[in-house]
Each structure stands twice: as C-alpha cells, then as structure tokens.
C-alpha positions in Angstrom: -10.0 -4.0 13.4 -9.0 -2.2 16.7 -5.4 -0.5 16.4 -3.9 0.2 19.8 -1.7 3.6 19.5 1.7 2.5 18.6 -0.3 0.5 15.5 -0.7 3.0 11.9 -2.7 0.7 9.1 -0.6 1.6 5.9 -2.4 2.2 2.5 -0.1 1.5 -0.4 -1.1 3.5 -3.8 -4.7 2.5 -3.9 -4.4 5.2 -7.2 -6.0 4.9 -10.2 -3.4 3.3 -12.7 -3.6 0.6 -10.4 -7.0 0.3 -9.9 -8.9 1.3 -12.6 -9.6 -0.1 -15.7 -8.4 2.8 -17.7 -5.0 2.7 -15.6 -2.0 2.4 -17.4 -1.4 -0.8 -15.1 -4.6 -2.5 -16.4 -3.8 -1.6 -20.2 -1.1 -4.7 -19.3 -3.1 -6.6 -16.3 -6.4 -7.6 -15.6 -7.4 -6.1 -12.0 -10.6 -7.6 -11.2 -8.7 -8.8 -7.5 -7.7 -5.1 -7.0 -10.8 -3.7 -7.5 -12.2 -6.1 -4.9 -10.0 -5.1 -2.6 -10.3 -1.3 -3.5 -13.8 -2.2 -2.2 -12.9 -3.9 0.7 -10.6 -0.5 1.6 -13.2 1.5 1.3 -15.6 0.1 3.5 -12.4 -0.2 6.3 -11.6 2.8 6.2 -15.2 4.2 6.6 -14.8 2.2 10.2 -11.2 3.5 11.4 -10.6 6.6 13.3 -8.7 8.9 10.3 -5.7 9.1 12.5 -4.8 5.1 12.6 -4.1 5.1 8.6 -1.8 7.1 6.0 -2.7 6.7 2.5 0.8 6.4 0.6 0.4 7.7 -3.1 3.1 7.8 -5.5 4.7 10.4 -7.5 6.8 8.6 -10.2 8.5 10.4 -13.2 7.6 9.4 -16.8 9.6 6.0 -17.5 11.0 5.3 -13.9 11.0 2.0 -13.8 11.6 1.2 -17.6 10.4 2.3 -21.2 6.7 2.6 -21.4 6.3 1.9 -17.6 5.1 5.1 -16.7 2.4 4.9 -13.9 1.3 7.6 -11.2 2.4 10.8 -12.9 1.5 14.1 -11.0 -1.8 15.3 -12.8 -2.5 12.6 -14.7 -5.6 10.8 -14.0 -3.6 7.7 -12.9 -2.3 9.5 -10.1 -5.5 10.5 -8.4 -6.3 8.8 -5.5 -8.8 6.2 -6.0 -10.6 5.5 -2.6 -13.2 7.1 -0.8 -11.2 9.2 1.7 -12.4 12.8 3.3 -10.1 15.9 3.8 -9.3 14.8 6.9 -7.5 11.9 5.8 -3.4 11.6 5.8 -1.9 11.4 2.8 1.5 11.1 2.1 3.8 11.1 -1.2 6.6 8.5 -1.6 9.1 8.8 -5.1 10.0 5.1 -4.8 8.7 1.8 -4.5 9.3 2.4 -0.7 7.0 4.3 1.4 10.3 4.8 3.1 11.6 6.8 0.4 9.4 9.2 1.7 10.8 11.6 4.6 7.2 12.7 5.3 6.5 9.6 6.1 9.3 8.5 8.7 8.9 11.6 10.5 5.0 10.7 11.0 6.2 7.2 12.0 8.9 8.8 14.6 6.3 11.8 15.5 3.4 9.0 16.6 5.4 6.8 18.2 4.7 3.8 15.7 6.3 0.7 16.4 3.9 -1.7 14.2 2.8 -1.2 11.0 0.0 -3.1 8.9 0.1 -3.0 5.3 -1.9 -3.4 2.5 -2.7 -2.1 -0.6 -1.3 -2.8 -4.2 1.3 -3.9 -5.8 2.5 -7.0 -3.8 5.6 -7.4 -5.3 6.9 -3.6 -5.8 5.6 -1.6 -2.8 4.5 -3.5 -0.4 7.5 -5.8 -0.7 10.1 -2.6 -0.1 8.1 -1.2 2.5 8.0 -4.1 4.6 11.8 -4.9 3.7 12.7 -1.9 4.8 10.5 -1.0 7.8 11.9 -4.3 9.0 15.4 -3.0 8.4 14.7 -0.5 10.4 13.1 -2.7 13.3 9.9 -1.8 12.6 6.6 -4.6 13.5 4.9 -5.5 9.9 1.9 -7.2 9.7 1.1 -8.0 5.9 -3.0 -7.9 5.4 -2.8 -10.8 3.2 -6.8 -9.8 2.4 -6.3 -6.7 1.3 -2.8 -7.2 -0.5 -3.0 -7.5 -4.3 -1.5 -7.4 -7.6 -2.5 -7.8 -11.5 -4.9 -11.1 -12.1 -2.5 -13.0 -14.3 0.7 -12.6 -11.6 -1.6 -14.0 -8.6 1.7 -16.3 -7.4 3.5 -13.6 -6.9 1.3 -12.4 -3.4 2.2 -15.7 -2.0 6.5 -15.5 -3.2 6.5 -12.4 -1.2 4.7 -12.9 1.7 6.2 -16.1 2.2 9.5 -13.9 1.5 8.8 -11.3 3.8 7.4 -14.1 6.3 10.7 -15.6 6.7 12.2 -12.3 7.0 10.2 -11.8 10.5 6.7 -10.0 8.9 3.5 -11.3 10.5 1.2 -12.4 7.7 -2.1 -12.7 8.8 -5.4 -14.1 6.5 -8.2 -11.3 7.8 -9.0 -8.3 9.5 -9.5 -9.8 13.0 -6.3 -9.4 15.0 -5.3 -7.9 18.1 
C-alpha cells in the first residue's frame, strides 16, 4: 500500500475488548475474524511509514451505550491497545463512536492536509460506520478496507449492510490492499 500525502490510513479501536478473547466484546461475540484481521494490521503497519496512520482508541464511560455494555474503560485491560505499535506511533482518543468526536483528531486531519481517509479496523457497524458517515459529511475521501474491516463472528451481514450503506453514500469500498 503506497499512501500519497494528502492519504492518512485510519485504525479504528483495534483494543483489547474487541479483540481479545477475554474482552468484554467477546464475553457476547465470537472474534475469530477480528483476530485475523488484528494480524493482518500488524503486519501492515510494520510496512507503513508511522506518519501515514493514526490509531483511534476509545475512552468510553462505564455503561455508555446501554446497561452492561461497558467496553474500553480507561485502565482497564480492555482499553489497552492491542496491536504491535512503537512509541512513535499516533495515537489518538475519541469519546464516541465517531473518530470525529475527537477534536485531536480533526485538527491532525486539518494540520496534514488530509483530504482521503482509509479505514479499517473494528466494529463495522459502530465506528467505522460514524466515521465514514461523518468524514463524508464533512467532504472528506473514504475508502473503506473491506479486508481489514470486521465485527463479532455471529453478526458477519452486518460488514456488508454497511458498506453497501456507506457505498451508496459516496465511500469507495475496495476488496484489498492494492490501490492507488
């Protein structure tokens, strides 16, 4: 994958309730296609130049999104970042389903000059959903990783509800790494 500058490969909370099997996501969802693709990161990013991709974590509050639905609590083990990133990395915070939620991360965007983002990571139809719904809101190029875009084993149809979604919305969706 060659990024050309105004290009930023997007990492969506590749943390640990998501992708490991002690997560609070996988007490309710088999992850085996996460993990793959928790592999697949890893060996990407050990490729990229550490300043064409952010790493968007999430700091949630205990029972955001519902009763019992508490994932990606500051120090809690499900909030640690699960891939295999240096000190050098960027990592930014997000409070919301939307990376966009995060003001960190709009002023990198505006900073560098981004015009096209390319997004992957997990959960298909949460995060990556309202990040691409609102980067193109705000005119923003998405390409969706279809690859290396993944959710819980037993909700596999919804990947392809939301990238058909955010297909017909104006995101490029493309099948592998090999794009200009």
């Amino acid at each position: 994958m060659k990024l050309v500058p105004e290009e930023l490969l997007v990492i969506i909370d590749p943390q640990k309730d998501f992708t490991d099997i002690d997560g609070n996501y996988a007490k309710r969802h088999s992850i085996s296609h996460i993990q793959r693709v928790k592999n697949l990161l890893n060996d990407l990013i050990k490729k990229l130049d550490k300043s064409k991709f952010v790493i968007i974590f999430s700091n949630y509050q205990k029972d955001q999104f519902g009763i019992g639905t508490s994932m990606c609590i500051e120090e809690t083990k499900g909030h640690e970042i699960d891939l295999d990133f240096d000190g050098s990395s960027i990592l930014i915070s997000k409070t919301e389903h939307s990376s966009f939620s995060s003001q960190e991360f709009k002023n990198f965007l505006k900073e560098n000059q981004i015009r096209r983002l390319i997004l992957c990571g997990f959960l298909a139809e949460y995060c990556i959903k309202q990040t691409a719904l609102d980067a193109l809101k705000a005119s923003y190029e998405i390409v969706l990783l279809k690859e290396l875009i993944q959710t819980g084993d037993d909700v596999q149809h919804r990947i392809e509800e939301v990238l058909v979604n955010l297909e017909n919305q104006g995101a490029i969706i493309k099948d592998n790494l090999d794009f200009e």
